[in-house]
C-alpha positions as a Markdown table, in Angstrom:
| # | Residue | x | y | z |
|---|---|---|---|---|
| 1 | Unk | 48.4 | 46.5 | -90.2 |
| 2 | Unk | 45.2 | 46.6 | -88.3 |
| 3 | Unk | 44.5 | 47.2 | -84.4 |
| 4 | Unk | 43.5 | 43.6 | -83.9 |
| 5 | Unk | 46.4 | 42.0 | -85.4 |
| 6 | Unk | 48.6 | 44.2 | -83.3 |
| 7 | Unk | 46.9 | 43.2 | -80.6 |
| 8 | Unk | 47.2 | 39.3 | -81.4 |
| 9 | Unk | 50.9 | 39.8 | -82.7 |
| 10 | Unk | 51.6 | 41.6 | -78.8 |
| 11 | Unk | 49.4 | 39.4 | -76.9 |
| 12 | Unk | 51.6 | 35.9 | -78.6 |
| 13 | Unk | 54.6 | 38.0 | -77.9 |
| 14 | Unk | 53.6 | 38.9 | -74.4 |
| 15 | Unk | 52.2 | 35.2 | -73.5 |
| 16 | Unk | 55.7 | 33.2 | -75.0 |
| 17 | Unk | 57.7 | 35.9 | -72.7 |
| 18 | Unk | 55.9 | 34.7 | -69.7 |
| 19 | Unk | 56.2 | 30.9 | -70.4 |
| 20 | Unk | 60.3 | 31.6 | -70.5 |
| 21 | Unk | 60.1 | 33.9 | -67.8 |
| 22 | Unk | 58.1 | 30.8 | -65.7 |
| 23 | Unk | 54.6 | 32.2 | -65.4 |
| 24 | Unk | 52.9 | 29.1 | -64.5 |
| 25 | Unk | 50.9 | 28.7 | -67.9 |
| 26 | Unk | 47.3 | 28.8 | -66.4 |
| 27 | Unk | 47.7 | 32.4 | -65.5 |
| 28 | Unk | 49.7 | 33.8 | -68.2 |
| 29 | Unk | 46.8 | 32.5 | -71.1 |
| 30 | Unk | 44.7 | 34.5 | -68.6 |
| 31 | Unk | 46.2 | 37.4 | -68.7 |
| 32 | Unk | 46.8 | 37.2 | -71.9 |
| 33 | Unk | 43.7 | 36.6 | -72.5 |
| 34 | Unk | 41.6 | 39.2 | -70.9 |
| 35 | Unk | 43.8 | 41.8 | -71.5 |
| 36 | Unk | 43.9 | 41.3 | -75.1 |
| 37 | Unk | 39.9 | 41.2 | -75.0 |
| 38 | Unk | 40.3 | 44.7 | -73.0 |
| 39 | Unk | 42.6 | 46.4 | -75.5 |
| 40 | Unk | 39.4 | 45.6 | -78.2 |
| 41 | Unk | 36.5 | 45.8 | -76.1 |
| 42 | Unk | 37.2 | 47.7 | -73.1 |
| 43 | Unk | 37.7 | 46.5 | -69.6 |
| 44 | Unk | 34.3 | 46.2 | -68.5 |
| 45 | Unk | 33.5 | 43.3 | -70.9 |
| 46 | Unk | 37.0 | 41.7 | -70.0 |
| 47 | Unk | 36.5 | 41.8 | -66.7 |
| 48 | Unk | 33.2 | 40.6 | -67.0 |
| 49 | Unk | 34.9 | 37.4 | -68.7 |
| 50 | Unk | 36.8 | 36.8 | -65.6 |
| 51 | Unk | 34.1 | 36.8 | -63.6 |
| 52 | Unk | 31.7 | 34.6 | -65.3 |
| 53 | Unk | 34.3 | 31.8 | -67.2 |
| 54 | Unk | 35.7 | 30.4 | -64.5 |
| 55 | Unk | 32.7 | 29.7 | -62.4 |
| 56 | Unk | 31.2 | 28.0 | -65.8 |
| 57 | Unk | 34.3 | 25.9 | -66.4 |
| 58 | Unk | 34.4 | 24.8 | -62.7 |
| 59 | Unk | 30.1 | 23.9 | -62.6 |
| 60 | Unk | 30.4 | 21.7 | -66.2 |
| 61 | Unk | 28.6 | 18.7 | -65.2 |
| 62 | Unk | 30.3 | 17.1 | -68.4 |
| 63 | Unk | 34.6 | 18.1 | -66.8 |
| 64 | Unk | 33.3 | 16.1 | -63.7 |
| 65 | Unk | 34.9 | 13.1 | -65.3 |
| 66 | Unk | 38.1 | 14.6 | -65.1 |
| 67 | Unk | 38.2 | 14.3 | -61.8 |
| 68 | Unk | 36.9 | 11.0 | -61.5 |
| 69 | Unk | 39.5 | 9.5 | -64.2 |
| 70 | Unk | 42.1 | 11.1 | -61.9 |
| 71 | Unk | 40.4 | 9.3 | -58.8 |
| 72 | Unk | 40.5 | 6.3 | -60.3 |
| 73 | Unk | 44.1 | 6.3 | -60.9 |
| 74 | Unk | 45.3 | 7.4 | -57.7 |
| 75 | Unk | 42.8 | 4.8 | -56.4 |
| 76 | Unk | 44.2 | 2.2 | -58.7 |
| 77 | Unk | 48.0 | 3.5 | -57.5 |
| 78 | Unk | 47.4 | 3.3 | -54.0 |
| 79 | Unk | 45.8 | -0.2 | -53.6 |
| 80 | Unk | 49.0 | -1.5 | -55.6 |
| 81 | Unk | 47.4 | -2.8 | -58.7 |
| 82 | Unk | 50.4 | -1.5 | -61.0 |
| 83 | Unk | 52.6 | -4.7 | -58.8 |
| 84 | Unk | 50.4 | -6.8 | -59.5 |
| 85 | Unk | 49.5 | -6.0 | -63.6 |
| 86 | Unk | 53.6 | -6.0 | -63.5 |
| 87 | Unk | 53.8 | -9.7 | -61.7 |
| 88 | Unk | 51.6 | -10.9 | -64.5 |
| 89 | Unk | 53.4 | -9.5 | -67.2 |
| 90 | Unk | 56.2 | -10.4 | -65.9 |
| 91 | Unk | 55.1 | -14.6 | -65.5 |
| 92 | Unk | 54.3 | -14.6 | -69.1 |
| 93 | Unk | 57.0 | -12.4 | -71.0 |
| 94 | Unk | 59.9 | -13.0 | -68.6 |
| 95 | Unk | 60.9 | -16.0 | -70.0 |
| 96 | Unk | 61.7 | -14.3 | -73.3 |
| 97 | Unk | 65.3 | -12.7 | -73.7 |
| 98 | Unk | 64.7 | -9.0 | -72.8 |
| 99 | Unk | 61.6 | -10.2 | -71.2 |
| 100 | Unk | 61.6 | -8.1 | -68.1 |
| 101 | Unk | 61.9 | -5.2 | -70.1 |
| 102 | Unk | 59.0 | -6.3 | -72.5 |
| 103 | Unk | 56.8 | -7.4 | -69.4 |
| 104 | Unk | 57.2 | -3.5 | -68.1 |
| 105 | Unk | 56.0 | -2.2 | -71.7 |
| 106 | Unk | 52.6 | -4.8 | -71.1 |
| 107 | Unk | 52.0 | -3.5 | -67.4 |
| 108 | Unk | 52.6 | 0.1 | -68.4 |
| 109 | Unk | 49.9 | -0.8 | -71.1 |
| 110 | Unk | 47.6 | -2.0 | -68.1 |
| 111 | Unk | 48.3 | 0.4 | -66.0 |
| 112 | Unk | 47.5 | 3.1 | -68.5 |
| 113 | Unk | 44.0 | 1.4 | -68.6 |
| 114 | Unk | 42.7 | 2.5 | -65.4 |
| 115 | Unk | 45.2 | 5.5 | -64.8 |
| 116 | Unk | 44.8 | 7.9 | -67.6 |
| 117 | Unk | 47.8 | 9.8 | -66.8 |
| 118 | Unk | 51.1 | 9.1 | -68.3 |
| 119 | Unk | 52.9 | 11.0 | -65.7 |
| 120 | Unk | 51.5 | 8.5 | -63.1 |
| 121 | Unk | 52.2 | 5.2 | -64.9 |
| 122 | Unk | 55.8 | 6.5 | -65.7 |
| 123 | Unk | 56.0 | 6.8 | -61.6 |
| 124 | Unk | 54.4 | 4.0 | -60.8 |
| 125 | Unk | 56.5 | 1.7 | -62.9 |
| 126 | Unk | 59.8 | 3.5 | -62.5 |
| 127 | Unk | 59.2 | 2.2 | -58.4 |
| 128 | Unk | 57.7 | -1.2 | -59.6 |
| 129 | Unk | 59.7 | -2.1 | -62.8 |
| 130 | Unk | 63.5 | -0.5 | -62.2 |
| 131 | Unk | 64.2 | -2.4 | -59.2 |
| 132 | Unk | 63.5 | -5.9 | -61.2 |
| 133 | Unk | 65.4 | -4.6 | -64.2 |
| 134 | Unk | 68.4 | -4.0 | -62.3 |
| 135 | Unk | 68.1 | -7.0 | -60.6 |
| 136 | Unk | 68.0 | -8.9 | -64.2 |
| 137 | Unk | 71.4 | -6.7 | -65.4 |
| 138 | Unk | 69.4 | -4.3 | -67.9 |
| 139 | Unk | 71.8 | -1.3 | -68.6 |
| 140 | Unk | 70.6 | 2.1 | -67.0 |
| 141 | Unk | 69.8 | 3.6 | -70.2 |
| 142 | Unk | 67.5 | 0.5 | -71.6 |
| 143 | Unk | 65.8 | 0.1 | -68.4 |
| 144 | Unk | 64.6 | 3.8 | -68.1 |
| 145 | Unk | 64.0 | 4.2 | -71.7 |
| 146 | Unk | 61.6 | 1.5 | -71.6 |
| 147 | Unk | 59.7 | 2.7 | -68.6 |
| 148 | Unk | 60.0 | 6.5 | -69.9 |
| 149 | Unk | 58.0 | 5.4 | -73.2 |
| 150 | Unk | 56.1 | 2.7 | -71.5 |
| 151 | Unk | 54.8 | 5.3 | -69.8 |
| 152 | Unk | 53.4 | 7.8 | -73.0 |
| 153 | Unk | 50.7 | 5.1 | -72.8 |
| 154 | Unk | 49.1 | 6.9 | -70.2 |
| 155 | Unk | 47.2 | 9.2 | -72.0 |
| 156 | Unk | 46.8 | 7.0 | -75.0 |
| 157 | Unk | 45.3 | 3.7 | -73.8 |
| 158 | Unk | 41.5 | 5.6 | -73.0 |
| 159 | Unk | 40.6 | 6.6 | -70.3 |
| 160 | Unk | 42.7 | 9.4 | -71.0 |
| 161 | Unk | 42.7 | 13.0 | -69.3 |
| 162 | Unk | 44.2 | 14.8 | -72.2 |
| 163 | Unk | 42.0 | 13.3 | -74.6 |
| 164 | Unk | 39.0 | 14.6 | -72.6 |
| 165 | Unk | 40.6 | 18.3 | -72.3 |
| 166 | Unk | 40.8 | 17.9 | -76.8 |
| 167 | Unk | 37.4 | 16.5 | -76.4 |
| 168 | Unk | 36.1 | 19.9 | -74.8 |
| 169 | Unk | 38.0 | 22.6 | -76.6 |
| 170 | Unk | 37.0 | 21.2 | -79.8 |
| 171 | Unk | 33.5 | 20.1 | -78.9 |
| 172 | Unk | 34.5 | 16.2 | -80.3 |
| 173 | Unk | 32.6 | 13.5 | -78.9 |
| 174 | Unk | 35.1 | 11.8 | -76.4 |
| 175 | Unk | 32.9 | 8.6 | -76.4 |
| 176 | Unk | 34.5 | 8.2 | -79.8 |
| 177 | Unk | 37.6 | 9.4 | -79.3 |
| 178 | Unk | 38.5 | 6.9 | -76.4 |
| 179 | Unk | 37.4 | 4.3 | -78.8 |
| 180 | Unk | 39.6 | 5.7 | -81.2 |
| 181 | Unk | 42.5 | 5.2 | -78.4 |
| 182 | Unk | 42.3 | 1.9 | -78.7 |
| 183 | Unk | 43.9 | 0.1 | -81.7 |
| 184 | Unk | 47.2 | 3.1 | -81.5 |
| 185 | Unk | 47.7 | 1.6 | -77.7 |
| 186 | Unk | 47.7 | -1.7 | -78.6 |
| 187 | Unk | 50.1 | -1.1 | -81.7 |
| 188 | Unk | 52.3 | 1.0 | -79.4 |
| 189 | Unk | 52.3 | -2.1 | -77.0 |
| 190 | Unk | 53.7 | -4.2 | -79.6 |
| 191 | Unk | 56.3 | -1.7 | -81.8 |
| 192 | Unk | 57.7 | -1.6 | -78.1 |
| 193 | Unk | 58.3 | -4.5 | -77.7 |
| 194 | Unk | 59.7 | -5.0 | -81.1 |
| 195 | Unk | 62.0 | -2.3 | -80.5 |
| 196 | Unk | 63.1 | -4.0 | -77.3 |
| 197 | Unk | 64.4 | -7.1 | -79.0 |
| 198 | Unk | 65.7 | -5.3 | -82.8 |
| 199 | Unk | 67.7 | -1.9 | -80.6 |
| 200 | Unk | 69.4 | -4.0 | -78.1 |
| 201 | Unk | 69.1 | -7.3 | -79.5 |
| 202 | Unk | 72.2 | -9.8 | -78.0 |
| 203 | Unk | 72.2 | -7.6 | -75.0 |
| 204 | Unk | 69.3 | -8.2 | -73.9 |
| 205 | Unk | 69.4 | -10.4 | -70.6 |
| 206 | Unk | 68.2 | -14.2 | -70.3 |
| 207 | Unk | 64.5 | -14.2 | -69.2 |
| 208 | Unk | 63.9 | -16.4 | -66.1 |
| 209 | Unk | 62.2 | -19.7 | -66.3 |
| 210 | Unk | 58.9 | -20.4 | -67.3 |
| 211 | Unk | 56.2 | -22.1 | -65.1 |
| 212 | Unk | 52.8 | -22.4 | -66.6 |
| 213 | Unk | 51.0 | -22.9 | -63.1 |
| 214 | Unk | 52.6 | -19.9 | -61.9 |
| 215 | Unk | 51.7 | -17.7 | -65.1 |
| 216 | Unk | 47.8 | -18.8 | -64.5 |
| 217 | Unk | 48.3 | -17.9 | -61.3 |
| 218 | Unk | 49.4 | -14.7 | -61.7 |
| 219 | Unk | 46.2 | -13.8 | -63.8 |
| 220 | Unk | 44.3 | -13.8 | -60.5 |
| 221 | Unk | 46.0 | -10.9 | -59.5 |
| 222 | Unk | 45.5 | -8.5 | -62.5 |
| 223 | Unk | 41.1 | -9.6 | -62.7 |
| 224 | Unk | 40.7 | -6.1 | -61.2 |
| 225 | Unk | 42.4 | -4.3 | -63.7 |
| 226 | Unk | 40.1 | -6.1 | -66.6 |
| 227 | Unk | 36.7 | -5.9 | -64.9 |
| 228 | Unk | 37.5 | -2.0 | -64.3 |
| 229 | Unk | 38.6 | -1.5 | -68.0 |
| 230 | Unk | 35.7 | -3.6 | -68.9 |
| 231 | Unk | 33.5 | -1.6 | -67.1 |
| 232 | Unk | 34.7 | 1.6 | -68.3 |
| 233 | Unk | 35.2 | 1.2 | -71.6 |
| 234 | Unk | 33.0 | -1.6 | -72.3 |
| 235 | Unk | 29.7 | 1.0 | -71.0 |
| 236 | Unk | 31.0 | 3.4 | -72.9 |
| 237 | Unk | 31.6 | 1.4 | -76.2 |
| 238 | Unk | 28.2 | -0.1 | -76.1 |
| 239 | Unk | 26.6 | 3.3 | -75.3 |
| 240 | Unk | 25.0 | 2.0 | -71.9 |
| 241 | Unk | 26.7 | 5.3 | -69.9 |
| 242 | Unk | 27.9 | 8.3 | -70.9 |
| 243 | Unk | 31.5 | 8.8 | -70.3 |
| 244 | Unk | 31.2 | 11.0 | -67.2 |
| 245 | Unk | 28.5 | 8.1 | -65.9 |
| 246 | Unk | 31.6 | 5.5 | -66.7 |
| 247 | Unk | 34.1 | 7.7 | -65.2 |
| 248 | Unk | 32.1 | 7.7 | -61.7 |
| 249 | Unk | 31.1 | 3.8 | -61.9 |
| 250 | Unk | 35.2 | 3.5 | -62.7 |
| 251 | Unk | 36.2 | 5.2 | -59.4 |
| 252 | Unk | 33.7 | 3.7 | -57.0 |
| 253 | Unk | 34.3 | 0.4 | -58.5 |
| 254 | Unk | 38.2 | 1.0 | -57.7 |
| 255 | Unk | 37.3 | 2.0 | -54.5 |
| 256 | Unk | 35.0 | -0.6 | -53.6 |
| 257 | Unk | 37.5 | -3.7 | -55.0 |
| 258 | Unk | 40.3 | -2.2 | -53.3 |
| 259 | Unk | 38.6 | -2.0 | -49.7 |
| 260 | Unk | 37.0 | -5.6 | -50.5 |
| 261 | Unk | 40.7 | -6.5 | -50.7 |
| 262 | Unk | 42.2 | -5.3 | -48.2 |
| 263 | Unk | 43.8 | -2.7 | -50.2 |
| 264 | Unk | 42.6 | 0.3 | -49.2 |
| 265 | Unk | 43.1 | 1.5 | -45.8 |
| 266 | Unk | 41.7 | 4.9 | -44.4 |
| 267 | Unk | 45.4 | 6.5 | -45.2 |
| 268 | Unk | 45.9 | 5.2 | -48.3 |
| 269 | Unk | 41.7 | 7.0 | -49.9 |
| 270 | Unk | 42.5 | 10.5 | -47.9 |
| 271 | Unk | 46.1 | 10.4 | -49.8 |
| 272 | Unk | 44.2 | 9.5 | -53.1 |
| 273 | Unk | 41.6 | 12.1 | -52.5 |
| 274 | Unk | 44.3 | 14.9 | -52.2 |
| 275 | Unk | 46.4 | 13.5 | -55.0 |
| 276 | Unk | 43.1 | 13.8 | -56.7 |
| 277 | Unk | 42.3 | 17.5 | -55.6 |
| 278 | Unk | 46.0 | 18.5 | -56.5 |
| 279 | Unk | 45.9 | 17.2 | -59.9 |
| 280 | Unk | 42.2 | 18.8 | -60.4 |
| 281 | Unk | 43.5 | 21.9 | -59.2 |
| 282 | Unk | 45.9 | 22.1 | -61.7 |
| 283 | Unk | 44.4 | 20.7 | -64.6 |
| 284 | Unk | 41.4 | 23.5 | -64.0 |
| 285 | Unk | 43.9 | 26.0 | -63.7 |
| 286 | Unk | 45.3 | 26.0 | -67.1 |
| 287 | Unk | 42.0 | 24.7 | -68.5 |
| 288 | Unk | 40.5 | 28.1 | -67.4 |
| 289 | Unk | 43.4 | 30.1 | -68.5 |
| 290 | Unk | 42.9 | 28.9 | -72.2 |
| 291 | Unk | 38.9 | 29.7 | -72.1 |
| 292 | Unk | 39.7 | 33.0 | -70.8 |
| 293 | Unk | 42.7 | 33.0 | -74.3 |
| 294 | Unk | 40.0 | 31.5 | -76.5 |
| 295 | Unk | 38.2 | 34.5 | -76.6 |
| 296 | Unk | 41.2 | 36.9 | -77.0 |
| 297 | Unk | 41.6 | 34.4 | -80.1 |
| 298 | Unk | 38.4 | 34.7 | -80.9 |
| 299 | Unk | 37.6 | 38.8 | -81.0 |
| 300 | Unk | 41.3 | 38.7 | -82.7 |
| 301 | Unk | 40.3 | 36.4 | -85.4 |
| 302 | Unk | 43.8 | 34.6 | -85.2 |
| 303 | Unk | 42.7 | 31.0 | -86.3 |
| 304 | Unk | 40.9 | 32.4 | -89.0 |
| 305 | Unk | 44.1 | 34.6 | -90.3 |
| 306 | Unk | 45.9 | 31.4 | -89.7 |
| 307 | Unk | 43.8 | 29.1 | -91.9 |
| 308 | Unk | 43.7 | 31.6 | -94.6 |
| 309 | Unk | 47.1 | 32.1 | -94.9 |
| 310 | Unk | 48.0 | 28.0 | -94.9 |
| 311 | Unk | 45.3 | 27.6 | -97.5 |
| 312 | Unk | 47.0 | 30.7 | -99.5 |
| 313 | Unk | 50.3 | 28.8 | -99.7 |
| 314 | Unk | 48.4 | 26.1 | -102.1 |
| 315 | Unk | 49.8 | 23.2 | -100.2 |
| 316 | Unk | 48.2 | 19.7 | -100.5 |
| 317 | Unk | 46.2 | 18.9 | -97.1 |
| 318 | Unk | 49.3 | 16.5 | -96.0 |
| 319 | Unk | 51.8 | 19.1 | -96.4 |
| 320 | Unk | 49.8 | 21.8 | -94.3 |
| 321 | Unk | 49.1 | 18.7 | -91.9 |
| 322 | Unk | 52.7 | 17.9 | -91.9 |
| 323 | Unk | 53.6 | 22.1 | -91.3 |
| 324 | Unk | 50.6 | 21.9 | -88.8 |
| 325 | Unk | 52.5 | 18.6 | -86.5 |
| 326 | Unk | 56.1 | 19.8 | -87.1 |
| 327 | Unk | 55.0 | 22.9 | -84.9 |
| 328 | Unk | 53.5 | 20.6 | -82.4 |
| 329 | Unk | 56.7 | 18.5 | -82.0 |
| 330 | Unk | 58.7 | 21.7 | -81.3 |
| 331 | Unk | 56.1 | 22.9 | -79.0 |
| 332 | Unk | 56.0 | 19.4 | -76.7 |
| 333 | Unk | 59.8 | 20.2 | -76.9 |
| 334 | Unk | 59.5 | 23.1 | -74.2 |
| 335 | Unk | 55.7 | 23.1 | -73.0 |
| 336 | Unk | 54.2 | 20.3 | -71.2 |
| 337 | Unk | 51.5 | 18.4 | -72.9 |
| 338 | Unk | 48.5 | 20.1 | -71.0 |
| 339 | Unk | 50.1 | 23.4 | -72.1 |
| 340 | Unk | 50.6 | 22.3 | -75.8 |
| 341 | Unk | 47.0 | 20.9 | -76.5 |
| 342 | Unk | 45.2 | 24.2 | -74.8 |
| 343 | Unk | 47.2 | 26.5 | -76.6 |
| 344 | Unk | 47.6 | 25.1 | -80.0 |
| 345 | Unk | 44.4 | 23.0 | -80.8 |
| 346 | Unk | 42.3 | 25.9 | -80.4 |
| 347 | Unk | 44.6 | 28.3 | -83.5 |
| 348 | Unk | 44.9 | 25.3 | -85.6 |
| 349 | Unk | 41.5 | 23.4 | -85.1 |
| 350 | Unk | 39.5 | 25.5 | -87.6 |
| 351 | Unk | 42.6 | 24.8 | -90.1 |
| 352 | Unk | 42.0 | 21.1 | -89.9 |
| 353 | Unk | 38.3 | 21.2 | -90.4 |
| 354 | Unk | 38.6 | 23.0 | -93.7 |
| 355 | Unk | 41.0 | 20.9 | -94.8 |
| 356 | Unk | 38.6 | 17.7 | -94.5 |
| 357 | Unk | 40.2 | 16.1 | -92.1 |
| 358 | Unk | 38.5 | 13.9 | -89.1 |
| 359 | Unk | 38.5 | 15.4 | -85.5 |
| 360 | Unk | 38.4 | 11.9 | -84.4 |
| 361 | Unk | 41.4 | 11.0 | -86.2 |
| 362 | Unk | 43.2 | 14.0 | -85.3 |
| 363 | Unk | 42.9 | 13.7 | -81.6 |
| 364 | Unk | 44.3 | 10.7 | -81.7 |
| 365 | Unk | 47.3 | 12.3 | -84.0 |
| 366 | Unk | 47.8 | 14.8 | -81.5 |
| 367 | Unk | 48.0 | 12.8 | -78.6 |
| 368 | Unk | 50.9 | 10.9 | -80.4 |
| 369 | Unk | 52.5 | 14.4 | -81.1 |
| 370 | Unk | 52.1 | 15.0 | -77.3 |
| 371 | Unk | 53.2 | 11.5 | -75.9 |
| 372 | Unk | 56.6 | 12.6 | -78.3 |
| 373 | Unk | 56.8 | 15.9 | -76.5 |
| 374 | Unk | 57.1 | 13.7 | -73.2 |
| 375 | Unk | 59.8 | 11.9 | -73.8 |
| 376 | Unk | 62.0 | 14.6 | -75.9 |
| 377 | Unk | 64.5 | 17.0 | -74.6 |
| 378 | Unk | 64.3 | 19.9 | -73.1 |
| 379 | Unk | 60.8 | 19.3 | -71.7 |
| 380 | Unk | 60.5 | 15.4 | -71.5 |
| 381 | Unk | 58.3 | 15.3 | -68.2 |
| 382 | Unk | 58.6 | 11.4 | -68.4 |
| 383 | Unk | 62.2 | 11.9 | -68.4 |
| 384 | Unk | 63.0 | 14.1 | -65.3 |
| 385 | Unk | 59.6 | 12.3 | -63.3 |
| 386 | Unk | 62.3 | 9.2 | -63.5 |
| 387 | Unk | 65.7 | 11.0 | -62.9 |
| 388 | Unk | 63.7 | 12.0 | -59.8 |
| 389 | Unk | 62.3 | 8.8 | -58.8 |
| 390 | Unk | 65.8 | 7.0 | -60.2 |
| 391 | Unk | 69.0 | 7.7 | -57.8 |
| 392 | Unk | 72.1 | 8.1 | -59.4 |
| 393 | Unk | 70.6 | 7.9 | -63.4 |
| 394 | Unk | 71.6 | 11.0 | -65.0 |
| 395 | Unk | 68.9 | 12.9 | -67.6 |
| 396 | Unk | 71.6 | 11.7 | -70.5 |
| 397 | Unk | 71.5 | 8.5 | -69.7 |
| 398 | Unk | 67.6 | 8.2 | -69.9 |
| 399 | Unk | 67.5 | 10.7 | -73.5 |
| 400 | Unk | 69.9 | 8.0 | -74.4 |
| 401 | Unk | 67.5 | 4.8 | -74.0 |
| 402 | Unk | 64.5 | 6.5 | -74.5 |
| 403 | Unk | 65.7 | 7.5 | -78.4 |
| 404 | Unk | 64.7 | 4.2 | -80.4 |
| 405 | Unk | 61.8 | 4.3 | -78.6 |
| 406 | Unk | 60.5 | 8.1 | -80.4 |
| 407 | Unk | 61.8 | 6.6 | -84.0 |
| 408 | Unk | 59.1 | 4.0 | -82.9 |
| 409 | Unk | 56.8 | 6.8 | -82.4 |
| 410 | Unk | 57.3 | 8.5 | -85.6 |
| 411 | Unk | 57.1 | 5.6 | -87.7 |
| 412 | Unk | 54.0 | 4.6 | -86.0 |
| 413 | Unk | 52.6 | 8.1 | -86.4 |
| 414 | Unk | 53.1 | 7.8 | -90.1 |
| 415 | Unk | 51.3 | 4.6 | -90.1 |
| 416 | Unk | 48.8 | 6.5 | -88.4 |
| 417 | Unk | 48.4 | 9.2 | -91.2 |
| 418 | Unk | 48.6 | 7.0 | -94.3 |
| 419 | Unk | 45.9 | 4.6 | -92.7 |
| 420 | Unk | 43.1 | 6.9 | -90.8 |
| 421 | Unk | 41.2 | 3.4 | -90.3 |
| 422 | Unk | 43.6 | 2.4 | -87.6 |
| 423 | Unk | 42.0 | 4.9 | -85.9 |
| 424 | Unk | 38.8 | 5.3 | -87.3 |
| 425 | Unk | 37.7 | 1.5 | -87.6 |
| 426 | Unk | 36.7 | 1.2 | -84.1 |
| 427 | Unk | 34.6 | 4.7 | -83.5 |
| 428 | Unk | 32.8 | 3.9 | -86.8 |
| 429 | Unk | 31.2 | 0.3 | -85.3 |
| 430 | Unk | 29.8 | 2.4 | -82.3 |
């Protein structure tokens, strides 16, 4: 065996024992990483790595929008804008049996259009939806299944933070692959609530009355949420700003409407604004943990080893696919998502690529393998950001509702596969 595959071999062992052992994950692909890169090339060069790669990752004009897409979420929390998305929903789907259930699955998809974080939308409806739920006589389980899945939207529904962090590690143009968001979304909006009314069926509730005058009037309250989605999106779509210009026009634009309302008190910015700088913190953490392991990967020539040895087992392209996303499911089942995408994409990416398939498409793909990962056991970061926010709801109880909910997801993940122009329709017209 030669010196560099040692080398990888110990550096996976040595990474896998810190993640059990609780390293947080930005410093053990670190430390993996530039101690691997010192067992080949010395500790000068390492050391040299350490020096220059974070200061690189941290001045990139083009991660900028990271932070803004968090801003504008913790802007959009703050000035209460997740209420009043729900209230709407709730005017026109509440009259439906189950309808309070299938309003929260709408306003999670709203939410998830200015938030970009499905950690935040899962909070921010567990305090705005749950109380109404129990109000209406939804069982515990239902009501935080619903909310726990509503909430995977998060980083589907563009703009999306984790589809900016695949953007950058595999150099994919993340114009296209919010665009590509897009159509999944919507059709995750819609299994939802189909799920809703075939899983539970006859136990669903009675919806409350219907009053048309108060269901247009309810649309007054969610005009922020369309112009800022508009905004974003719509710029972006048409090609009239780059996404980090979009991202920046998205948080002023949240700050300025939620000022002009009333909405946005001195308090409520400073709290957004070290929401903002937590988040960011964190996200750059790991982010410059896995540049610092991409080049351990690279001077190790893992991917390359990898996609040699699936391309020797004279699979089809599906079947190495299918190997390729099985490994991602059990990975989102005991790392978070930030973890999974920074340390898998990069070993696998080159894999993909030679077997033809789109790194538009794929993104996409993998996002739905990571929105899984959220809302399965052990890991499930949806599920225990609930049981916090939840008193008295036990982590069974919300595995238990959130189940039909991942069948949902693989079936719609299949759809996904067999028909790449779900996905791909939209990024081609740009």
């Amino acid at each position: 065996m030669a010196y560099a595959d040692i080398v990888a071999i110990s550096g996976f062992a040595a990474l896998f024992a810190m993640l059990l052992l609780r390293v947080p994950v930005g410093v053990a692909l670190a430390l993996v990483g530039v101690g691997g890169f010192a067992a080949i090339r010395g500790w000068n060069p390492a050391l040299n790595l350490l020096a220059t790669s974070p200061i690189r990752i941290l001045t990139d004009f083009h991660l900028s929008l990271v932070v803004f897409f968090i801003l504008m979420g913790a802007l959009a929390t703050n000035s209460g804008l997740s209420r009043e998305v729900f209230r709407a929903a709730s005017a026109w789907f509440g009259p439906l049996r189950g309808g309070v259930a299938m309003s929260t699955v709408v306003a999670c998809g709203g939410f998830a259009a200015i938030s970009g974080s499905s950690v935040a939308t899962a909070a921010t409806m567990t305090r705005v939806a749950l109380p109404e739920m129990r109000r209406y006589g939804y069982r515990e389980d239902m009501a935080t299944g619903v909310i726990a899945a509503g909430g995977t939207l998060g980083i589907m529904i563009p703009p999306s933070v984790v589809m900016v962090i695949y953007a950058f590690i595999t150099e994919t143009d993340v114009s296209q692959l919010f665009i590509a968001g897009i159509i999944p979304g919507l059709m995750a909006i819609v299994l939802y609530m189909l799920t809703i009314r075939i899983a539970y069926g006859r136990g669903l509730p009675e919806g409350q009355p219907f009053v048309l005058r108060e269901a247009v009037a309810s649309l007054s309250g969610v005009w922020a949420v369309m112009v800022l989605f508009a905004a974003v999106i719509g710029a972006i779509y048409l090609g009239v700003a780059t996404p980090t210009e979009a991202s920046a026009l998205g948080a002023i634009a949240t700050l300025a409407i939620g000022v002009a309302r009333g909405q946005l008190n001195t308090d409520k910015i400073l709290g957004a604004l070290v929401e903002t700088l937590r988040i960011s913190v964190s996200i750059f953490t790991v982010l410059i943990g896995a540049v610092l392991f991409g080049y351990f990967l690279a001077i190790t020539r893992s991917p390359q080893k990898l996609t040699a040895w699936l391309v020797g087992l004279d699979m089809s392209a599906h079947g190495t696919l299918a190997l390729i996303l099985i490994a991602f499911i059990i990975a989102g089942c005991i790392l978070d998502t930030m973890a999974m995408i920074l340390l898998l994409v990069p070993i696998v990416f080159p894999v993909i690529m030679h077997l033809g398939f789109d790194p538009i498409w794929f993104g996409v793909i993998i996002v739905m393998v990571a929105e899984l990962g959220m809302i399965t056991p052990p890991m499930g970061i949806n599920v225990f950001v609930i049981n916090t926010l939840s008193k008295g709801v036990r982590l069974t109880t919300i595995f238990r509702g959130v189940l039909p909910f991942v069948v949902t997801d693989v079936i719609r993940l299949i759809l996904l596969i067999l028909f790449p122009a779900l996905v791909l329709f939209l990024p081609n017209t740009m």
